[in-house]
LUMDREN-314430 format. One record per residue (C-alpha): residue in one letter; x, y, z; residue number from 0. Coordinates in pm, 1 decimal. Layout:
R   res         xx         yy         zz     n
R     A          X          Y          Z   NUM
...
//
This chain:
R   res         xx         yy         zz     n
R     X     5630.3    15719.6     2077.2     0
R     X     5937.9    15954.8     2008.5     1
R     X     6131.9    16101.9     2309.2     2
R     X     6327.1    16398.7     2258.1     3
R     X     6480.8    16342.5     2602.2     4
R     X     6657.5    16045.3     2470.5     5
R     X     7013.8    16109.7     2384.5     6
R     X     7093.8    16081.9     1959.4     7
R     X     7037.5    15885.7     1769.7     8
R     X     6796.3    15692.9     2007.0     9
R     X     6511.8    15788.5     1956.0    10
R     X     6282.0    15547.6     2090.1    11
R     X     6309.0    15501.0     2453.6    12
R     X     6358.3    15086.5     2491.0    13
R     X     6086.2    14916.5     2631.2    14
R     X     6041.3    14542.0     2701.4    15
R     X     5700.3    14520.4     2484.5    16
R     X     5869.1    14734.1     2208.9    17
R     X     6158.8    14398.8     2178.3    18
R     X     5905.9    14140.5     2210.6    19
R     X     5678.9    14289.0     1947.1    20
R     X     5980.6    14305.6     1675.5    21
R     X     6087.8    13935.7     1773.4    22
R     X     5772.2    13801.7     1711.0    23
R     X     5693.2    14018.3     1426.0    24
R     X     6015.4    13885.6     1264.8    25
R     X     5927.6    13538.4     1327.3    26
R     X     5557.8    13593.6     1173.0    27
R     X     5731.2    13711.3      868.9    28
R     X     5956.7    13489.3      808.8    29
R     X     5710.0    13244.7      877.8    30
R     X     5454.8    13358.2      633.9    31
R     X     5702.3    13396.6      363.3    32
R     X     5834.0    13045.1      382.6    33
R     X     5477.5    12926.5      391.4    34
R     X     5349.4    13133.9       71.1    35
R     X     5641.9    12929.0     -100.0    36
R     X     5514.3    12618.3      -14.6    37
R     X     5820.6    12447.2       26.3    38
R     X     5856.9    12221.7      308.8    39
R     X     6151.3    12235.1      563.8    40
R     X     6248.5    11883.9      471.2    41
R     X     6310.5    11996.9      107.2    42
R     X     6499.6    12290.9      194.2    43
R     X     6857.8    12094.7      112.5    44
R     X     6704.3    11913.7     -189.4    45
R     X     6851.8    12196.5     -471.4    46
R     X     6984.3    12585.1     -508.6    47
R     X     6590.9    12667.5     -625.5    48
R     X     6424.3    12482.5     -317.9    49
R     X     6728.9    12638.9      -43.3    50
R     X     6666.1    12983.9     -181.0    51
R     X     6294.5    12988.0     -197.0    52
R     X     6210.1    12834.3      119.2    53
R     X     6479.7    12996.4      352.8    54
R     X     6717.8    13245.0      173.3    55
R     X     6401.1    13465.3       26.0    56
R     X     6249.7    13500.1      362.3    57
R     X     6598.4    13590.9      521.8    58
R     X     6603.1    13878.1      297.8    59
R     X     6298.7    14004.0      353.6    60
R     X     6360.6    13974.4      733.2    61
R     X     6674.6    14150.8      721.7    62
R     X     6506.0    14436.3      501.4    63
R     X     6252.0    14470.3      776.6    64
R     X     6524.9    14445.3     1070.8    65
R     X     6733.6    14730.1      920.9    66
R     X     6426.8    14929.8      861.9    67
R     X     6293.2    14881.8     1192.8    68
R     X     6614.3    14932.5     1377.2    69
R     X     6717.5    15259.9     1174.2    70
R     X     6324.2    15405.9     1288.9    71
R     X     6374.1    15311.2     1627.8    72
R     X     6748.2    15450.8     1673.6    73
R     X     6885.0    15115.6     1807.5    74
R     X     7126.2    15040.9     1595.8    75
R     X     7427.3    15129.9     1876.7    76
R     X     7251.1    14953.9     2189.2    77
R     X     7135.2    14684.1     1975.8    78
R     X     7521.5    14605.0     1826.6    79
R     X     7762.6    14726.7     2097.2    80
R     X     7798.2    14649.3     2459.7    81
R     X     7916.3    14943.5     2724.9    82
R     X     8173.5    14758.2     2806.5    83
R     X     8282.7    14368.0     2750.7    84
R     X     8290.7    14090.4     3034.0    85
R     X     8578.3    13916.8     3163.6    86
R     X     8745.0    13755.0     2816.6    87
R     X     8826.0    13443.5     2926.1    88
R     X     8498.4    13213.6     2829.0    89
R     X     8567.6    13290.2     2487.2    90
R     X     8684.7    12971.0     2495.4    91
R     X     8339.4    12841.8     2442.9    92
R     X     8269.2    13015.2     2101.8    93
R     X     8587.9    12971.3     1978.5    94
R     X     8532.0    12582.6     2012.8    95
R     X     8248.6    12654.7     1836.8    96
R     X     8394.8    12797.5     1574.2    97
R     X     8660.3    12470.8     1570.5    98
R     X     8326.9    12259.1     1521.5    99
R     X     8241.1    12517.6     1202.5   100
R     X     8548.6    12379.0     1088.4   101
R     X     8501.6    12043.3     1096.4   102
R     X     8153.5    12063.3      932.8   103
R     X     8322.6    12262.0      626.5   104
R     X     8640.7    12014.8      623.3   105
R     X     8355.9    11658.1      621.2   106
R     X     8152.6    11869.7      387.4   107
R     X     8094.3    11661.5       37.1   108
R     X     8195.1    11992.0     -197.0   109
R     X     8167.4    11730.2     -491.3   110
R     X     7802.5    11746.2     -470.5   111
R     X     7768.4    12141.7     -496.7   112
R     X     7637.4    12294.9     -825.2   113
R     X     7632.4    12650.1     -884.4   114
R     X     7287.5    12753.7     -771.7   115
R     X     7306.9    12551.7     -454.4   116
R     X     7628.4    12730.6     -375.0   117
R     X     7529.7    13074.0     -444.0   118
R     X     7152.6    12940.2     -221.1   119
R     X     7386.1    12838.7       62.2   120
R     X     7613.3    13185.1       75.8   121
R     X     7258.7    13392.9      123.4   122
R     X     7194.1    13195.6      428.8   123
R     X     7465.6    13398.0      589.0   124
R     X     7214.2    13639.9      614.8   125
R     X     7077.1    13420.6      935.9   126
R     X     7376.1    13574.1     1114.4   127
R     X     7212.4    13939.2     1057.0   128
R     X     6855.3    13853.0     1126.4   129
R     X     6844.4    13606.7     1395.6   130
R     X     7109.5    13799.7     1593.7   131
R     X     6932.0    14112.1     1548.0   132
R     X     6615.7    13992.7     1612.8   133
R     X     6714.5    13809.2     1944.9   134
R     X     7071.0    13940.5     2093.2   135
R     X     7010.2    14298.9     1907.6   136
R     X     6689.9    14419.6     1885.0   137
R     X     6474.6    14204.2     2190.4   138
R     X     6765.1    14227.4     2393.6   139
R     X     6790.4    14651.7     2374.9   140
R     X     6403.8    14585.6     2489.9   141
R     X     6511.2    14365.5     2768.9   142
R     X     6740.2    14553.8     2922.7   143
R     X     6501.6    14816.8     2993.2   144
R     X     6372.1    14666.1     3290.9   145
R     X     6541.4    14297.0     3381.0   146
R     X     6817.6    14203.7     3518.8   147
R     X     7126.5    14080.5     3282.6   148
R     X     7044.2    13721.6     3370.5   149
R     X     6700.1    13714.5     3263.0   150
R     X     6831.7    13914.0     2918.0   151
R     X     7033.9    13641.3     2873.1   152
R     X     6777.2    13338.7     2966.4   153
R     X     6494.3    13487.4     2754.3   154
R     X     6656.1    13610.0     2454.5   155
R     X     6843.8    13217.8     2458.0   156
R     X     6528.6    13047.8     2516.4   157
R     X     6309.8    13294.5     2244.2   158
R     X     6565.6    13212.5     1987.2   159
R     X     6505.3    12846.1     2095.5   160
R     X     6148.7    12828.1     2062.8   161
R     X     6174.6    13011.9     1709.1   162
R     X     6245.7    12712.0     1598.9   163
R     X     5894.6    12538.5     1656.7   164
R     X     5806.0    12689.7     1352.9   165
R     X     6012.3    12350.4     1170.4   166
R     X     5728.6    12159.1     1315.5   167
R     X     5481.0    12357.1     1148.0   168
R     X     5677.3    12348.5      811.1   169
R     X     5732.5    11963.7      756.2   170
R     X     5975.7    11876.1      993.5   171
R     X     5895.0    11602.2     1291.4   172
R     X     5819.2    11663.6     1617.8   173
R     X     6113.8    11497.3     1799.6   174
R     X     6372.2    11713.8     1528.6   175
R     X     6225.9    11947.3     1585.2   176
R     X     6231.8    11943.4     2002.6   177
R     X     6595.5    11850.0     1950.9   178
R     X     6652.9    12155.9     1738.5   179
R     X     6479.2    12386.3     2010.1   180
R     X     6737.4    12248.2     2302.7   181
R     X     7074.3    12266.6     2106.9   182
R     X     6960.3    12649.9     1949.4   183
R     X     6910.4    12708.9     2378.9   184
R     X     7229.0    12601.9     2385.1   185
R     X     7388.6    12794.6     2078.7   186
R     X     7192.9    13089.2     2208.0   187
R     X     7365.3    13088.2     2482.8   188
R     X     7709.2    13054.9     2289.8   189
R     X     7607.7    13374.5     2098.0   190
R     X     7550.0    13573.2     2384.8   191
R     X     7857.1    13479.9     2554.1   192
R     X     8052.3    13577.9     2243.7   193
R     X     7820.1    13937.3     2220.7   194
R     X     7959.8    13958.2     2604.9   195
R     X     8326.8    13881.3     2600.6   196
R     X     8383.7    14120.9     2281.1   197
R     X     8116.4    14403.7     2384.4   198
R     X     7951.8    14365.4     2015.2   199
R     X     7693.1    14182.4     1838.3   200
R     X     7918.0    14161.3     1512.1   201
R     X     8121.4    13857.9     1617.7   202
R     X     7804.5    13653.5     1692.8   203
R     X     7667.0    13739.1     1369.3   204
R     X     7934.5    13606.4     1187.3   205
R     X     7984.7    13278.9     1384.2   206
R     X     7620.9    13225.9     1347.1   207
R     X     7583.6    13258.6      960.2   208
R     X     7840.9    13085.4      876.1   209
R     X     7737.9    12799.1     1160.6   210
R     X     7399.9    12748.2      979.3   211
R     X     7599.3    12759.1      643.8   212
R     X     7843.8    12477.7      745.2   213
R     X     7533.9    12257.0      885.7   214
R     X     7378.9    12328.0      560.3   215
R     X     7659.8    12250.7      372.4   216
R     X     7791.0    11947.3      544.5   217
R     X     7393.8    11769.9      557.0   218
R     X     7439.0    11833.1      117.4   219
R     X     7545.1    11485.3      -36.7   220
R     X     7768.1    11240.2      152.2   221
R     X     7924.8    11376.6      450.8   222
R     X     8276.9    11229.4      598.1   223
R     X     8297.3    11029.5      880.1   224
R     X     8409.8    11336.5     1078.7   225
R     X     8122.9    11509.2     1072.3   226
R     X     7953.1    11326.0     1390.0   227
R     X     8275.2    11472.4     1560.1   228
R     X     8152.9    11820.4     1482.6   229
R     X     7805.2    11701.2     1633.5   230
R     X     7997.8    11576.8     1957.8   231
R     X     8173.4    11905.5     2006.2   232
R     X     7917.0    12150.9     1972.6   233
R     X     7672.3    11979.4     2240.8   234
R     X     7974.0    11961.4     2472.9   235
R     X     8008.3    12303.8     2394.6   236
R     X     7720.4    12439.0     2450.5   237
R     X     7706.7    12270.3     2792.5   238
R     X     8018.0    12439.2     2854.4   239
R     X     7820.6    12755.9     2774.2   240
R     X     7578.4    12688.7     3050.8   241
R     X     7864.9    12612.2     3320.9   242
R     X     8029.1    12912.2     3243.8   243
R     X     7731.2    13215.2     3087.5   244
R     X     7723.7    13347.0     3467.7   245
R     X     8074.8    13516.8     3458.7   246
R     X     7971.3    13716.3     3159.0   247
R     X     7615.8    13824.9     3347.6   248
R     X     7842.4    13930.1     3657.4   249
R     X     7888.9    14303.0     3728.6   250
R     X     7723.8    14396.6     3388.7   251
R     X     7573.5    14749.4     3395.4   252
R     X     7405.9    14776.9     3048.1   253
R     X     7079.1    14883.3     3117.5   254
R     X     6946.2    15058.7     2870.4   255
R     X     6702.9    15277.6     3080.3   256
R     X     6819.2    15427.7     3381.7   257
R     X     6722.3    15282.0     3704.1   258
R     X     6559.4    15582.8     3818.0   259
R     X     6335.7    15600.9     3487.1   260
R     X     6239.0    15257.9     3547.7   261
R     X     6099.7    15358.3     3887.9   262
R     X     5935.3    15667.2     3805.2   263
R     X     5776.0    15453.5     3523.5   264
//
């Protein structure tokens, strides 16, 4: 599997099999885990003990196995940094984004936090390592072996998406659940065009764990009024995402297997 032909440290040539397999791998473990603690998904924001159990544990597993994975492969460069960033200017969209964050922590009822679930809730920034680097990192290095830009962006958004099916099997309903799948399409999106307009993965991550944090936080006792405004602006901004994700596909050149190898493949 190793090519000494590949320039250090990757080690691994990319291949679009080799992404797929970690992303579902990653889901299948984190799956598995949260099932073995037989905690439902509807009980994950019922205490500290229940959050950590049935989500934080399996996050740090995942991210044990990410790190491990990407440090054997030699992706660790392709899989956080960009060649070179897009056109800067649909930052915009994450940075609204960022202004819904906000808005969840500011309507968030901290009178209702204990200890345990606070110190649950801060491990679930680990979602911003593992979901990023299972999707935008890791399956997208794979990706860009041999598709286009656009179709790295439309199947790493819509794999992230349909990760979340597994809520159904875990307690949640059906229609949640579907509803879950079509705004993480559109947050995928978001991600990517943040991974785009600053060339790295490491932005994304952050906005991402602390995204799930602030939904977390703000669903924990009684939210303010503000929070459906939060609700408001992230669909609008993820629809903004869609209008504008094609400038930051334009003119990218971030294959990560030459063109040539691809043909003589």
């Amino acid at each position: 599997m190793s090519d000494s032909t590949l320039p250090a440290p990757l080690r691994v040539r990319p291949r679009v099999w080799i992404g797929l397999a970690i992303f579902l791998a990653y889901a299948v473990l984190v799956f598995v885990v949260q099932q073995l603690t037989g905690i439902p998904y509807t009980a994950l924001g019922d205490n500290g003990g229940t959050l950590f159990l049935g989500a934080g544990l399996s996050l740090i597993i995942g991210a044990v196995f990410l790190a491990i994975t990407t440090t054997l492969l030699g992706w660790w460069r392709p899989a956080l940094f960009d060649r070179a960033h897009s056109v800067r200017w649909p930052i915009f969209v994450p940075v609204l984004m960022a202004v819904a964050l906000v808005i969840n922590l500011l309507s968030t009822d901290w009178g209702a936090y204990d200890g345990a679930f606070f110190a649950a809730s801060v491990v679930l920034l680990l979602v911003g390592f593992t979901e990023e680097m299972a999707t935008r990192g890791l399956l997208l290095v794979g990706l860009r072996s041999r598709l286009s830009e656009g179709w790295v962006w439309f199947l790493t958004s819509a794999l992230f998406a349909l990760m979340h099916l597994m809520n159904a099997l875990s307690g949640q309903d059906l229609v949640s659940t579907l509803q879950q799948v079509g705004f993480a399409f559109l947050g995928g999106t978001i991600f990517y065009i943040l991974r785009r307009t600053t060339g790295t993965l490491i932005w994304a991550m952050i906005l991402h764990g602390f995204w799930d944090f602030s939904t977390f936080a703000v669903g924990h006792g009684t939210p303010a009024p503000t929070a459906g405004i939060s609700s408001i602006l992230y669909l609008v901004t993820g629809i903004a995402g869609l209008a504008v994700v094609a400038f930051v596909i334009r003119g990218a050149r971030e294959r990560t297997v030459a063109p040539e190898a691809v043909t003589a493949a």
